[in-house]
C-alpha positions in Angstrom: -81.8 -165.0 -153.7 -83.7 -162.2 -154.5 -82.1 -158.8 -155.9 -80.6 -155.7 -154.3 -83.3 -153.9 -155.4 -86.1 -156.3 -153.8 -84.0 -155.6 -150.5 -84.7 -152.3 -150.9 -87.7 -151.9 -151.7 -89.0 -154.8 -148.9 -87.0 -152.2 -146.4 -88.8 -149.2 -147.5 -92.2 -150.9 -147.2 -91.2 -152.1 -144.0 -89.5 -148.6 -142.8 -86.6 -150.6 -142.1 -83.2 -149.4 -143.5 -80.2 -151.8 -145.0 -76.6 -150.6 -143.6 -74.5 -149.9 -146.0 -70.4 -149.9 -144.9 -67.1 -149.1 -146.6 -64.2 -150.9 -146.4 -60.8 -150.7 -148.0 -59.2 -154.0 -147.0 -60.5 -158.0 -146.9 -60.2 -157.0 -142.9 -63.1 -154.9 -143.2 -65.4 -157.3 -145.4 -64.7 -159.5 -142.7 -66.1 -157.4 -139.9 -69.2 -156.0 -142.0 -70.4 -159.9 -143.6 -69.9 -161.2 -139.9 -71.5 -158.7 -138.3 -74.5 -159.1 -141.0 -74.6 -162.9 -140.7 -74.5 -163.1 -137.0 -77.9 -161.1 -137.3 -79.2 -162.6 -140.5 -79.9 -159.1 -142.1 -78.9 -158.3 -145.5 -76.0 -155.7 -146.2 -74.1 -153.7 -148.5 -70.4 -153.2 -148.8 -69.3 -149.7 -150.1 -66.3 -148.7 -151.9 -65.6 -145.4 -152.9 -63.4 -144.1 -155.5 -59.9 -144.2 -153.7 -61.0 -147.4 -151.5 -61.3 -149.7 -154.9 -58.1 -148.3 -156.5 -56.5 -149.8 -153.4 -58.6 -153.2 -153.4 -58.6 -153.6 -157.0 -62.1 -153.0 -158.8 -62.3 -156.3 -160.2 -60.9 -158.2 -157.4 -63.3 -156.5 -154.5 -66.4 -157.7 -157.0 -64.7 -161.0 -157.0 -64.2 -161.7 -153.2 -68.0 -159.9 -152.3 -69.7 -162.4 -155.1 -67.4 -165.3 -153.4 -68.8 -164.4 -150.3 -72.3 -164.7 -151.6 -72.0 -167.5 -153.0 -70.2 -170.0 -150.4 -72.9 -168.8 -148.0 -75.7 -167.8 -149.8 -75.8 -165.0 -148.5 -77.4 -161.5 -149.3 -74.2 -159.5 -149.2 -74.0 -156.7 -152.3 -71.5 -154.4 -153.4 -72.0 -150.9 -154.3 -69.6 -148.3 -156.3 -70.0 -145.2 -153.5 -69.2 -141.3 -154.8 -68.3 -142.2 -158.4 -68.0 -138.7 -160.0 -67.7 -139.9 -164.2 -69.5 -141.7 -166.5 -66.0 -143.7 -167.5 -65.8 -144.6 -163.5 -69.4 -145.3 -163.8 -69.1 -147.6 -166.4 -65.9 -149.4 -164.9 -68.2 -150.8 -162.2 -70.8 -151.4 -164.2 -68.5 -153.6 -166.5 -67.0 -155.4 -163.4 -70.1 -157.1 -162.0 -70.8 -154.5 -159.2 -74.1 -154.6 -157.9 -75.3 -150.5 -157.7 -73.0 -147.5 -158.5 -73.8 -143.7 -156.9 -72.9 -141.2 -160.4 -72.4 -137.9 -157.5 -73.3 -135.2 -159.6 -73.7 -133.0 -156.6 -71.3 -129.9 -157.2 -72.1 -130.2 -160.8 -75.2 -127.9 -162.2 -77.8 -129.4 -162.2 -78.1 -129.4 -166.0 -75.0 -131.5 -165.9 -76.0 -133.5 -163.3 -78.8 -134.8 -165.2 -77.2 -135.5 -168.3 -74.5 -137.5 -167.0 -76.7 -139.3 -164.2 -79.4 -140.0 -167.6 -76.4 -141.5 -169.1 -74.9 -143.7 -166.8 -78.7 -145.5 -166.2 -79.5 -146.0 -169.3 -75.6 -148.0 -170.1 -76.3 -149.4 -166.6 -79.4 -151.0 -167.8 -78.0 -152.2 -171.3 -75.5 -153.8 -169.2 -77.3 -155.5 -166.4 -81.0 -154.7 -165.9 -80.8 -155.7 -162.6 -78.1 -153.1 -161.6 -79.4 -149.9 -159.3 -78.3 -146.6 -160.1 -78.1 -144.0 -157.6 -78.3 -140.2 -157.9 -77.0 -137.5 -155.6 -78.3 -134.0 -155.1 -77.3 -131.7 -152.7 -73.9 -131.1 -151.8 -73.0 -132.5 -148.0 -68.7 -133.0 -148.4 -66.5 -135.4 -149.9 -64.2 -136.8 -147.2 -65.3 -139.3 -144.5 -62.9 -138.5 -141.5 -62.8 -136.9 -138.2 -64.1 -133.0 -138.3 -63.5 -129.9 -136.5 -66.0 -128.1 -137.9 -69.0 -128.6 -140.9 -67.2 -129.2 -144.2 -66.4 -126.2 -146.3 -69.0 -125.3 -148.9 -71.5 -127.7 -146.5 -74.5 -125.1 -145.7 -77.2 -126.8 -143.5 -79.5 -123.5 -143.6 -83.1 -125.3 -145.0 -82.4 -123.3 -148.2 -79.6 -124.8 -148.8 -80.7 -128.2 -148.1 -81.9 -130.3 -151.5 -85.4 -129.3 -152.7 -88.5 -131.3 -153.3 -89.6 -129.9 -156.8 -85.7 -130.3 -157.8 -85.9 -133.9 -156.5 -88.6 -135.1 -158.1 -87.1 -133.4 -161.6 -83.8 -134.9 -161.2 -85.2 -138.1 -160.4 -88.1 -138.1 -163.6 -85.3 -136.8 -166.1 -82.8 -139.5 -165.1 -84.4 -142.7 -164.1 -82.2 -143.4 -161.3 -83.5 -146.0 -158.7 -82.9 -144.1 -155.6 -81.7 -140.9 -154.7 -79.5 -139.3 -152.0 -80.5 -135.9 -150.9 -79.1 -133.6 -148.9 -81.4 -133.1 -145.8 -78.9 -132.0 -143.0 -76.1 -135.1 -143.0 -72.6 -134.2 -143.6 -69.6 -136.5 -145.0 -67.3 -137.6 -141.9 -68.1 -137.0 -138.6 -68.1 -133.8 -136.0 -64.8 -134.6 -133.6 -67.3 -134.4 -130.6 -68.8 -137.6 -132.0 -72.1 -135.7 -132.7 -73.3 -134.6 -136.2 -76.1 -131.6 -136.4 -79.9 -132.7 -136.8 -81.3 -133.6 -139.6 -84.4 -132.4 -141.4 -86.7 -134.8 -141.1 -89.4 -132.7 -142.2 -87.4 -132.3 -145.6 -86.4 -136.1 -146.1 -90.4 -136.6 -145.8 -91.1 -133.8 -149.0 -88.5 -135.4 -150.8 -89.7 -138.8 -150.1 -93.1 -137.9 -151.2 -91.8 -135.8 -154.4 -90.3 -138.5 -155.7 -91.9 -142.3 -154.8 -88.2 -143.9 -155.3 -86.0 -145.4 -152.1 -83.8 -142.2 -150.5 -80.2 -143.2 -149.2 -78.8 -141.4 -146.3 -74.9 -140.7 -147.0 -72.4 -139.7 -144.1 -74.5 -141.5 -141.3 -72.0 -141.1 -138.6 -72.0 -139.0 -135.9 -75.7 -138.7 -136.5 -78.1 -139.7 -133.2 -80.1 -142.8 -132.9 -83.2 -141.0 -133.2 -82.5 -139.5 -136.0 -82.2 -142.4 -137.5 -85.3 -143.6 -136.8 -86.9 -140.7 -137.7 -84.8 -140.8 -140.7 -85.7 -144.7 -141.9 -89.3 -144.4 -140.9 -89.8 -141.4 -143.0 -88.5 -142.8 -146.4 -84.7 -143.6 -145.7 -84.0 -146.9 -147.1 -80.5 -146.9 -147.0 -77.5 -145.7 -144.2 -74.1 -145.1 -145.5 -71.3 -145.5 -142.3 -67.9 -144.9 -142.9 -65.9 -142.9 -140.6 -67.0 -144.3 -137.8 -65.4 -148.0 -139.1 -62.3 -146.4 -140.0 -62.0 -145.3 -136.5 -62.4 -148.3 -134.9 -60.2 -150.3 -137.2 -57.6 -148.0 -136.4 -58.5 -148.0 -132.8 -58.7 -151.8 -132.8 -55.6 -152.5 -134.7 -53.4 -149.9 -132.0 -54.8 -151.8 -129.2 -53.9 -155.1 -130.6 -50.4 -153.5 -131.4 -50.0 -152.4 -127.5 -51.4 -155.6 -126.1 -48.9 -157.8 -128.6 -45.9 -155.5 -129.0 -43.5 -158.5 -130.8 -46.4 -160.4 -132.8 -45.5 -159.6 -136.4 -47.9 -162.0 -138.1 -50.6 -159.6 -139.9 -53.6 -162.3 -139.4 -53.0 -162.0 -135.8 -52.9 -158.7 -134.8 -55.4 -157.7 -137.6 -57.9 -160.0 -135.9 -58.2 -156.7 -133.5 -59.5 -154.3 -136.3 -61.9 -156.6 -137.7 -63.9 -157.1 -134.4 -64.1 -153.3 -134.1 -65.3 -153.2 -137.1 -67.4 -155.9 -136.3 -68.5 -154.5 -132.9 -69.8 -150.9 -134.5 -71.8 -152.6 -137.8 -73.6 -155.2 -135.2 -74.8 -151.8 -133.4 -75.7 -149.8 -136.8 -77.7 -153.0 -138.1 -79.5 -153.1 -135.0 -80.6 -150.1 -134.9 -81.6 -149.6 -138.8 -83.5 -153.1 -139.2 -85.3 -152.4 -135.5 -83.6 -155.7 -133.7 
C-alpha cells in the first residue's frame, strides 16, 4: 500500500482533494471507512485534542491500523489541532500516521520553533510520518455558529500571507501547510460559510510548492471547493457538519424506536448520517 504522503501528493497532481473527517466514537469510524470503501477513495480519519482523550490515543491508532489491515485498505489517521510539542510527540509515539503542531495564535517566532521541533522528532521516529503546519488564525471549535468566531478576521490582510508561507514552511520542513485563506472552524447556523480567497490559496500554493490542507470545510459551497482543490488544496477537513448529523441521526432513531435500549441498534442511525454526508464530501473532492 502506498503511504499517506503518496496519497497526497497523487491528489495534488491530480487536483483532486482526500477528505479528511473527525470522529470521536467507533460509530463514526464506521460511517467515514464505509462511506470511503463504498467509493474506493482513500481517507483520513481526524481526531483532535479532546476527541482522542475520549477514544483513547493508543486505542483509536489501534482500531484505524485494524481497519487497514483486515481490508487493505487506504484508511490513515491524523492527530488534528495539536497545540504542544509533548502532544505532538504522544502521537508520534503511538503509531499515528500525520499530526497538525497549530501554532497559529502563537508568534510566529514561536511557531516556527516548535513546528521545527516537532518535524524533525517526527522524522527520527517514523520517516514516513507527515507533519502539518498551521498559519493563520481561523477558530478553534467545530460547532454550530451565530456569527464568525471571535478573533477570526477574514479582511485579505488578515488572511495568511504568501512571503510568511513560504518562510514558515522553509524554516520548519513541514510537509503541508494549512493557511488561513477565508475558512472558519465550525460552521455559520444558516449552513453557509463566507467565500473563500481563492486568489490567496493560489499565492500561497505557489509560495510554497508543498500540499495546502483546507481546515473547517463545512458550511463552505461546492464551488468553492472546487475552486479550492483545483488551485492547490490537497486536503478537506469536515467536522461539524458529521457531528450534526450523528446527532440528528441518533434523535431520529430515538423517536422512531422509543423502547429499544440496545446501543448497536439505535446507533446504527448516527452512523448512516454520518455515512450519508462523507459519501457527498468524497464525491465532491475526488470529482466522482
Amino acid at each position: 500500500m502506498k503511504t499517506l504522503k503518496e496519497y497526497v501528493l497523487n491528489a495534488q497532481e491530480k487536483k483532486i482533494a482526500i477528505g479528511h473527517f473527525n470522529i470521536s466514537n467507533t460509530e463514526g469510524l464506521w460511517g467515514v471507512f464505509r462511506a470511503a470503501q463504498a467509493l474506493n477513495v482513500p481517507v483520513i480519519i481526524g481526531v483532535s485534542e479532546g476527541e482522542r482523550d475520549f477514544i483513547g490515543v493508543r486505542q483509536v491508532a489501534a482500531l484505524v491500523k485494524s481497519i487497514r489491515e483486515q481490508y487493505d485498505y487506504p484508511i490513515f489517521l491524523n492527530a488534528d489541532h495539536t497545540y504542544s510539542f509533548d502532544r505532538v510527540k504522544e502521537v508520534v509515539d503511538a503509531g499515528f500516521d500525520s499530526v497538525i503542531f497549530d501554532g497559529a495564535q502563537l508568534s510566529l517566532e514561536e511557531n516556527i520553533t516548535i513546528a521545527k521541533k516537532c518535524v524533525e522528532y517526527a522524522r527520527s521516529v517514523n520517516p514516513h510520518m507527515l507533519v502539518e503546519g498551521e498559519l493563520g488564525y481561523i477558530g478553534t471549535s467545530s460547532k454550530v455558529l451565530d456569527s464568525i468566531p471571535d478573533g477570526v478576521n477574514l479582511d485579505a490582510s488578515q488572511l495568511t500571507h504568501p512571503d510568511v508561507a513560504k518562510q514558515f514552511v522553509a524554516e520548519t520542513g513541514v510537509d503541508m501547510l494549512a493557511p488561513a485563506v477565508g475558512n472558519i472552524h465550525g460552521m455559520l447556523r444558516g449552513g453557509v460559510d463566507p467565500k473563500l480567497n481563492i486568489e490567496r490559496v493560489a499565492e500561497i500554493a505557489d509560495a510554497v510548492h508543498v500540499p495546502l490542507v483546507l481546515h473547517g470545510g463545512s458550511g463552505n459551497s461546492e464551488d468553492d471547493f472546487k475552486q479550492a482543490i483545483a488551485h492547490g488544496m490537497a486536503i478537506v477537513h469536515i467536522n461539524t457538519e458529521i457531528r450534526v448529523a450523528y446527532k440528528q441521526g441518533l434523535m431520529k432513531a430515538l423517536q422512531e424506536n422509543p423502547d429499544e435500549v440496545a446501543p448497536y441498534k439505535f446507533l446504527r442511525g448516527a452512523v448512516q448520517a454520518v455515512q450519508d454526508v462523507v459519501d457527498k464530501k468524497l464525491r465532491m473532492f475526488n470529482n466522482i
